[in-house]
N, C-alpha and C positions, 0 to 999 in steps of 0.2 A: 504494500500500500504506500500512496505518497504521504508525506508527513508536512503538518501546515503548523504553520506560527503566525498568527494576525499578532498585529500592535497598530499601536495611534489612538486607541480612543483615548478617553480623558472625560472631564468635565468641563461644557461651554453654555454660555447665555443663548437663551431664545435668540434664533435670527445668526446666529453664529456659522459655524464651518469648520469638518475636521474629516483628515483624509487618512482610510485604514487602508493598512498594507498585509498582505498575507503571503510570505514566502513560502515557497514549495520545496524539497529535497525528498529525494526515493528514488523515484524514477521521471517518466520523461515528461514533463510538464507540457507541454504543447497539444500531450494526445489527451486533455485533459479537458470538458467543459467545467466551467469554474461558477459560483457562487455566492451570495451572504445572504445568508438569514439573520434573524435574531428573535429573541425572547426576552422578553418583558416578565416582570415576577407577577408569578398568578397565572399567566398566558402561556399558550400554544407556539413552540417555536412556527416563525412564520417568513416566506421568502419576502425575500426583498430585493434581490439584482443576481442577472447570469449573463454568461457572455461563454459564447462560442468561441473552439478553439483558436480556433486562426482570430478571434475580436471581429469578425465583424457583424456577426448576433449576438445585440446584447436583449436585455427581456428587463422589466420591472414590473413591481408591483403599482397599481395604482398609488398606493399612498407616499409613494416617492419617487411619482415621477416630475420628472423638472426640475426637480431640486436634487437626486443622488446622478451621479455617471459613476458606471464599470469600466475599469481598462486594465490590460494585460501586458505586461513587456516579455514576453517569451524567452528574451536572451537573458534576462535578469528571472525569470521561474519565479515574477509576485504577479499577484494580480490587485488591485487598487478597489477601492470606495472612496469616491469626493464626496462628500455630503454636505449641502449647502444649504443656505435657509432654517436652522435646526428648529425644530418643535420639541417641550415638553415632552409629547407622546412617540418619540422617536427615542426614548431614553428607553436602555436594551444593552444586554450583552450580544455583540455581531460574532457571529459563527464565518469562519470560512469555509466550503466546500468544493470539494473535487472530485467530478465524478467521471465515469468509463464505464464499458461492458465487466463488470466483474470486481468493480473498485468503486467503493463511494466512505472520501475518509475527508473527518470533521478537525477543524483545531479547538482549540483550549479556547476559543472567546477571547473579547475583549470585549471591558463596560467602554459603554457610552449613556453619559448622565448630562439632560441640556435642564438648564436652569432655567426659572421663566422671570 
């Protein structure tokens, strides 16, 4: 399986802006569609951004779209979350995911807490 490490989230004000990064090591990142979810305490982990391997499918959830972009650098094996405009209800631990025929493997999270 690949192995993921997100980082960047943190705590920011309503209206804010903070860009997660989630590096890949195992194997070959490229053959990989990539990911973020997140989960709220109480809630359902729930999608929020994917992007095809080559980047140029990416997919969102309604509730962030316009304000999150997915992007991928291949040669660097992260793939990114900008998140822009932040909401209160956008405060979640962001999961990274990478998925394949036969592989679908989670990182350790990272909080994100927006302040209002």
């Amino acid at each position: 399986q690949v192995q993921l490490v997100e980082s960047g989230g943190g705590l920011v004000q309503a209206g804010g802006s903070l860009r997660l990064s989630c590096a890949a090591s195992g194997r070959t990142f490229s053959n990989y569609g990539m990911g973020w979810f997140r989960q709220a305490p109480g809630k359902e982990r729930e999608f929020v951004a994917a992007i095809s391997w080559s980047g140029v499918g990416t997919y969102y959830a309604d509730s962030v779209k316009g304000r999150f972009t997915i992007s991928r650098d291949n040669a660097k094996n992260t793939v990114y979350l900008q998140m822009n405009s932040l909401k209160p209800e956008d405060t979640a631990v962001y999961y990274c995911n990478a998925r394949r025929v036969g592989d679908n493997s989670w990182g350790q999270g990272t909080q994100v807490t927006v302040s209002s």
